[in-house]
C-alpha positions as a Markdown table, in Angstrom:
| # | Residue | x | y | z |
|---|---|---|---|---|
| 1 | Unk | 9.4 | 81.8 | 50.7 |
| 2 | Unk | 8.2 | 84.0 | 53.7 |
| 3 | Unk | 7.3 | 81.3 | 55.4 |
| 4 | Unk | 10.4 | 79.2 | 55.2 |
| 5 | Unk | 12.6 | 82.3 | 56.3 |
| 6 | Unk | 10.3 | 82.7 | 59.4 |
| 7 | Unk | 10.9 | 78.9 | 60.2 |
| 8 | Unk | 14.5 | 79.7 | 60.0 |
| 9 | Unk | 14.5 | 82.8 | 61.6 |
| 10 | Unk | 12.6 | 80.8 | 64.4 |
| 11 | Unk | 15.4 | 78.3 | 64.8 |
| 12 | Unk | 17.9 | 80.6 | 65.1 |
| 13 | Unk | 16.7 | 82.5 | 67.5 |
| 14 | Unk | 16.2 | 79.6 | 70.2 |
| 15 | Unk | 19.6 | 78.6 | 69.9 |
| 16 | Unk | 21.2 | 80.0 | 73.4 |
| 17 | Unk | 25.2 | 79.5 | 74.6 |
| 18 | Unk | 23.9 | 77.1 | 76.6 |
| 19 | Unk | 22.0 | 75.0 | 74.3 |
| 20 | Unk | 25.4 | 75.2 | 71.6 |
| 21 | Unk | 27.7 | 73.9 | 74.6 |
| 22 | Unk | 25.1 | 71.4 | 75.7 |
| 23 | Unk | 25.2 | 69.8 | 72.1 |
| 24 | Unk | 28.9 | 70.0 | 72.0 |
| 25 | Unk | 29.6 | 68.3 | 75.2 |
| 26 | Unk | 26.3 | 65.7 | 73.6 |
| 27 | Unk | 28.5 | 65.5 | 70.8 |
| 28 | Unk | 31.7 | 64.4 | 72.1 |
| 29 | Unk | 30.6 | 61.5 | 74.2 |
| 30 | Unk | 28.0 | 60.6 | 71.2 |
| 31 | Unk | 29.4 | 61.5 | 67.5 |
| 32 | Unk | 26.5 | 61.2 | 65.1 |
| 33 | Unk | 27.1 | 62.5 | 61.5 |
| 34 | Unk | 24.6 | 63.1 | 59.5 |
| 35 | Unk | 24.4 | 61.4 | 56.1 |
| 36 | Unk | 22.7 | 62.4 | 52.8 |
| 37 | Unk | 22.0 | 59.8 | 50.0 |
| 38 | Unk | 20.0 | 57.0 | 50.1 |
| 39 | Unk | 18.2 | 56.0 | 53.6 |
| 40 | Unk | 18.8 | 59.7 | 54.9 |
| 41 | Unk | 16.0 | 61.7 | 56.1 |
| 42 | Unk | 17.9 | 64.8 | 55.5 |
| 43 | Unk | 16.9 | 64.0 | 51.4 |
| 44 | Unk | 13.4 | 64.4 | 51.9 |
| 45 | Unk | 12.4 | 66.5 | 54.9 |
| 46 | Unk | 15.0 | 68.7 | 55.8 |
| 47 | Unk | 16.5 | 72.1 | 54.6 |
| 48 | Unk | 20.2 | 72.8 | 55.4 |
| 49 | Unk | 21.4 | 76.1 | 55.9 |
| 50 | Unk | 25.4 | 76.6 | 55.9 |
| 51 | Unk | 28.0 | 79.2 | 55.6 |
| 52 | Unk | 29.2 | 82.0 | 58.0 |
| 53 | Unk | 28.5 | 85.8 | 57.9 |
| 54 | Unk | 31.6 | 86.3 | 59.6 |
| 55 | Unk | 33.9 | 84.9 | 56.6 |
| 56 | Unk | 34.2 | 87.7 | 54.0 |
| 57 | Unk | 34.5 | 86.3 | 50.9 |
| 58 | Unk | 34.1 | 89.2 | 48.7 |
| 59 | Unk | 37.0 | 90.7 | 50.7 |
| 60 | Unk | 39.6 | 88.0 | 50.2 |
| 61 | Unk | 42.2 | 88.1 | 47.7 |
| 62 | Unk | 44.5 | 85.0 | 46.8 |
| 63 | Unk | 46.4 | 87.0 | 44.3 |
| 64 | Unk | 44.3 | 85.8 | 41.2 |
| 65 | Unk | 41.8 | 89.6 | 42.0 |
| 66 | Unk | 38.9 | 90.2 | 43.8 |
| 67 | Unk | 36.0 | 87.5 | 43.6 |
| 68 | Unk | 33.2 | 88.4 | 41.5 |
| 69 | Unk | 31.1 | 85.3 | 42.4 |
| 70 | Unk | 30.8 | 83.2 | 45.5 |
| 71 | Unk | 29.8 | 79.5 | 44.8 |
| 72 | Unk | 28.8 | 76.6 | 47.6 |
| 73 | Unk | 30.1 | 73.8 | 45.2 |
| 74 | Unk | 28.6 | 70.8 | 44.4 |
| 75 | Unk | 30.2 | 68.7 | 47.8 |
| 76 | Unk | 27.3 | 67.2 | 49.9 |
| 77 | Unk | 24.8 | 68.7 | 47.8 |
| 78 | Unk | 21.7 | 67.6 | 48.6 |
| 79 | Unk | 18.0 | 68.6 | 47.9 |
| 80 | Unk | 16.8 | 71.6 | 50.3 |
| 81 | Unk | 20.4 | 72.6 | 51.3 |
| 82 | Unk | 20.8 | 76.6 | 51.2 |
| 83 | Unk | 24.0 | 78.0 | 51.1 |
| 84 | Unk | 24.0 | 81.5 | 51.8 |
| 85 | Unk | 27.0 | 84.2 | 51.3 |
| 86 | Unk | 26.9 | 88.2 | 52.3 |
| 87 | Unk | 26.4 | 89.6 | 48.8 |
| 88 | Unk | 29.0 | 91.9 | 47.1 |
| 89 | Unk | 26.2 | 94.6 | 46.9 |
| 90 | Unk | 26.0 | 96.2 | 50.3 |
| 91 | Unk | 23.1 | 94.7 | 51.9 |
| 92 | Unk | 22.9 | 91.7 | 49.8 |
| 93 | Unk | 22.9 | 87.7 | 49.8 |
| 94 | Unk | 24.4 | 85.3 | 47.5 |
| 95 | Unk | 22.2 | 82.1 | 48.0 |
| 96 | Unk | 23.4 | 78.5 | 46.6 |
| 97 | Unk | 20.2 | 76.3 | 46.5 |
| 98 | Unk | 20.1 | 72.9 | 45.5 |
| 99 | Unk | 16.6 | 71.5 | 44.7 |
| 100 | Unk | 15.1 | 68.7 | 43.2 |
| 101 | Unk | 14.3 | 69.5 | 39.6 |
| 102 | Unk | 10.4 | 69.1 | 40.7 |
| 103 | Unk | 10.7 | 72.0 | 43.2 |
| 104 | Unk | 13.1 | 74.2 | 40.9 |
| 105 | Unk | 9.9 | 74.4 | 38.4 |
| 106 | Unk | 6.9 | 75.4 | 41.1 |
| 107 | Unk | 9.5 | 78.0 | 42.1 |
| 108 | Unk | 9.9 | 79.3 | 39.0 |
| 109 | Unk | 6.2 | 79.6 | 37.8 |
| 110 | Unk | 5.8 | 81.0 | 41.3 |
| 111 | Unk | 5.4 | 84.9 | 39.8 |
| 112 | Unk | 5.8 | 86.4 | 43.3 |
| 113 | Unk | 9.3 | 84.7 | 44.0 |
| 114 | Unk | 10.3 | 85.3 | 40.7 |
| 115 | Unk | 9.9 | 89.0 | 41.3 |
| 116 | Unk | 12.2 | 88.8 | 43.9 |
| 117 | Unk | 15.0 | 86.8 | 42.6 |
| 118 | Unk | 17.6 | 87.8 | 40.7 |
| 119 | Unk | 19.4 | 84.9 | 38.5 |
| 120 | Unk | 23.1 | 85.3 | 37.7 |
């Protein structure tokens, strides 16, 4: 788990302004959108990483209460996507993971992640 939250962290960091507008202005002349299912190479080699830190969903109320859980839902699931919400404990992180059934069971004989992981 370290390691893959070092490769992220090292992605995020390189990303400038300039590199964000570069892409967007790549974009726009070249629209590519990236497809999961069959034939993808997102389904086998890549992990996805979505949501906002700047959306507050704990915060929101639509008249039904406060939220009490924060769910990615199941639309364009695919394996090695991460969706990841601020917590509604100070300090920490909801995180939606869809896995392969394969990789769900090494993670969870994996005593060390266990340890740190706590299942609602």
């Amino acid at each position: 788990m370290g390691w893959a939250a070092l490769q992220i962290s090292k992605m995020v960091r390189l990303q400038t302004d300039e590199k964000y507008k570069t892409f967007a202005e790549n974009w726009v002349r070249n629209v590519k959108i990236s497809k999961s299912g069959d034939g993808s190479r997102m389904v086998c080699d890549s992990v996805v990483v979505s949501s906002s830190p700047w959306f507050d969903v704990y915060g929101n109320d639509f008249g039904w209460g406060k939220p009490i859980a924060a769910r990615g839902g199941p639309g364009n699931s695919i394996s090695g996507k991460l969706v990841l919400f601020q917590g509604i404990e100070q300090g920490s992180i909801d995180v939606h993971a869809t896995l392969w059934s394969h990789v769900l069971v090494k993670l969870l004989a994996d005593v060390e992640f266990i340890k740190n992981v706590t299942i609602t």
